[in-house]
N, C-alpha and C positions, 0 to 999 in steps of 0.2 A: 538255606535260602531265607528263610523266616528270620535269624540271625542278623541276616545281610541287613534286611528290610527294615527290623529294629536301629540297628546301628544307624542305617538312613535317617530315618525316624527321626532318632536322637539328633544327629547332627539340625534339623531342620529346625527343631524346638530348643535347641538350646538359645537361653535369653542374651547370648551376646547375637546369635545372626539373627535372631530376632530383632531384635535393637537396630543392627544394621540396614533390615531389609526395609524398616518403617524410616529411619534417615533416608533411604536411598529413593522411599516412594514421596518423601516431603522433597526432595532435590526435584526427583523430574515432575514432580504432579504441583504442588506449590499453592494448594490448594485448599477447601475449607475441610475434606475430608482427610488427607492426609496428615492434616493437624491435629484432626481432632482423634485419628487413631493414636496418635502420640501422646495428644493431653490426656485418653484410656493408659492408654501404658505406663503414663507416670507418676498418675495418680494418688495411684496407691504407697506411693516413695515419698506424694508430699503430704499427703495425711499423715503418715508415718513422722516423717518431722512436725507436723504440727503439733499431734499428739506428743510430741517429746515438749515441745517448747507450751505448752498446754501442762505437761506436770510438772514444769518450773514454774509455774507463776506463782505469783504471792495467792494465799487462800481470798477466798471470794471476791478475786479482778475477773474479771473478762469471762463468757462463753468462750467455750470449745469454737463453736461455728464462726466466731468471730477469725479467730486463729488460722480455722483452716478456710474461708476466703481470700483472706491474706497471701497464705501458702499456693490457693491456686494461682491467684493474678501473679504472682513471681512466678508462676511454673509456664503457663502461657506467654509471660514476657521472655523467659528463658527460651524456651520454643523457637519463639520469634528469631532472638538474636545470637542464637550459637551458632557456630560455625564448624557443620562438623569434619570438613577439612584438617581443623587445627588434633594436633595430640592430644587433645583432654576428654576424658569422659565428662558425657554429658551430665550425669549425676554429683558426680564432684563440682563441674561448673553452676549447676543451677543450685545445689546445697546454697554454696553461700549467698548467691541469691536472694534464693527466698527467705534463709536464716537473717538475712539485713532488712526483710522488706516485713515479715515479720515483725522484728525488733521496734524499726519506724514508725511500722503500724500501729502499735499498740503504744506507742510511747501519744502516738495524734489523739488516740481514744480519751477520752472521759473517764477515768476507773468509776467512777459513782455511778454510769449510766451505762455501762460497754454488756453486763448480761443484760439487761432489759432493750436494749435497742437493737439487736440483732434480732430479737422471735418480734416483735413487735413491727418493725422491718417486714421480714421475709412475711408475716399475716396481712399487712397492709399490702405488701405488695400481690399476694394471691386472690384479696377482697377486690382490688381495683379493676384485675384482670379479667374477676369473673363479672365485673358489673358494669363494666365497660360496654360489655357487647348487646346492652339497649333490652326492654322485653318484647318477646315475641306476639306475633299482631296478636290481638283481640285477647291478650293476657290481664287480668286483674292486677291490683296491687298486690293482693296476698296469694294467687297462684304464683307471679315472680319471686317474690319470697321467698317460697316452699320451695321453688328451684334451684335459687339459688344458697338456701340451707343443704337442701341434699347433694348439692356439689361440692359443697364447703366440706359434708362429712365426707364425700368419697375421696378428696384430699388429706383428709385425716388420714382415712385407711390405708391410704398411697403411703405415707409417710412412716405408719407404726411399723414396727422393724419386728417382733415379737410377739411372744402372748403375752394375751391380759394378763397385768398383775393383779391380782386378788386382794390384795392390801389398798389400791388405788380405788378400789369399786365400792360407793356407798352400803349395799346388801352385803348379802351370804357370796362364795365361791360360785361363779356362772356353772350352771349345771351342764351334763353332759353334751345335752342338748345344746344349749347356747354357744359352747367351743365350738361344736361342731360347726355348726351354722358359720361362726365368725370365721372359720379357718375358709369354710366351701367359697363366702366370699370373697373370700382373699385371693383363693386359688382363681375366681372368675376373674377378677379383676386383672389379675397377673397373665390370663389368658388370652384377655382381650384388648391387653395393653399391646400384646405379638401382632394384633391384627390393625393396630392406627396404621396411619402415611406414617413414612419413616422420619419425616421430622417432631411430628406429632408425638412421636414414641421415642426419641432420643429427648424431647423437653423435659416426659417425662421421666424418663429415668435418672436424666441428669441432675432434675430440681428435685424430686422425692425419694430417690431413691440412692444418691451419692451426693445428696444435700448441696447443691452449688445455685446461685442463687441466680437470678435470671437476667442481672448486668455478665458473668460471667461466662454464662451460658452465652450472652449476643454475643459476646467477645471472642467466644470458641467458635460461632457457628458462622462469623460477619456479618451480623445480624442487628438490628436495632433493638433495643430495649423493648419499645414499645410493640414491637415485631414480633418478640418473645412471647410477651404478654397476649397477642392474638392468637399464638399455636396453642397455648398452654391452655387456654379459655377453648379455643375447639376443642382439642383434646380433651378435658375432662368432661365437656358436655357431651362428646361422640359415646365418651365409655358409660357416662349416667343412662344414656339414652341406651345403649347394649344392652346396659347391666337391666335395664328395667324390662323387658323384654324376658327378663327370665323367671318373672314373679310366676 
């Protein structure tokens, strides 16, 4: 019986009916979430190409991040315009796609200016969102400040993928202590990121955590930019505001 159940199993999780089941939920549903299960699911196919087309380039052209925006806005145009009626897998279809949009793309860039304008970018754009949202009554100029510095760092946090590197850190090796601490944080913030509104929590994920920038994000979610920019700005003020509660 347990055999049986396995074999079910199997059948259920294999990535072609999987693939299937998410075309057949964008057919009848046609909608923001149905899309964006699929821009999940293929994600990781167009990273995958970027990162190829990223270690062809000539030595010090372009950011990574650069490359792999490109790769998604061909993957979401792909999205949009396949047809999965037709004989072709969808991967083969949007391969060349995004391998042409790619190409274009970075042919548009500036090589002298394409790593510098991308983090420069994506910080202006995270500076704007957070200072957008005016300070609150009866606040100073330098209590604003202070708050909106310690958002800025929890955005940091959101972002670092890893441990400290010890070669990056002005001192000695962070002591035992100090990992600790910075990992407990991590884990809080990761805890409390479960607990936002689910848009809230897909911003984040999507802008610091699978790096997609927040014209992309509006475009996955039919969202306005500047729409973006006001989820992303509650959100990290919801979680500073959690996270402080735990001193």
């Amino acid at each position: 019986m347990s055999g049986r159940r396995a074999r079910g199993l199997d059948l259920l999780t294999r990535p072609d009916r999987v693939e299937a089941s998410l075309w057949r939920s964008r057919l009848s549903e046609a909608g923001e979430a149905s899309r964006q299960r699929l821009f999940d699911h293929y994600r990781p196919f167009a990273r995958k190409l970027a990162a190829y087309h990223w270690a062809r380039r000539k030595p010090d052209n372009f950011e990574r991040g650069d490359i792999e925006q490109l790769a998604y806005e061909a993957l979401l145009q792909a999205i949009d315009r396949y047809d999965p009626h037709r004989n072709v897998p969808f991967e083969a279809y949007a391969r060349l796609r995004i391998a042409g949009h790619i190409a274009n793309g970075l042919a548009r860039m500036s090589e002298a200016s394409a790593q510098y304008r991308y983090r420069r970018r994506t910080e202006r754009e995270r500076l704007r969102s957070l200072s957008e949202g005016g300070d609150e009554a009866g606040e100073d100029a330098l209590a604003a400040l202070s708050r909106l510095a310690a958002t800025l760092a929890l955005g940091l946090m959101l972002e670092e993928d890893g441990p400290i590197d010890p070669d990056s850190l002005p001192d000695a090796q962070p002591s035992a202590f100090e990992s600790l601490a910075w990992h407990e944080m991590k884990r809080k913030i990761a805890d409390q990121i479960a607990t936002l509104p689910a848009r809230e929590a897909d911003v984040v994920r999507q802008h610091y955590q699978n790096g997609v920038s927040f014209q992309q994000i509006a475009e996955l979610m039919g969202l306005s930019k500047g729409r973006i920019s006001q989820i992303h700005r509650s959100a990290l003020s919801r979680l500073r505001d959690q996270l402080a509660r735990f001193r």
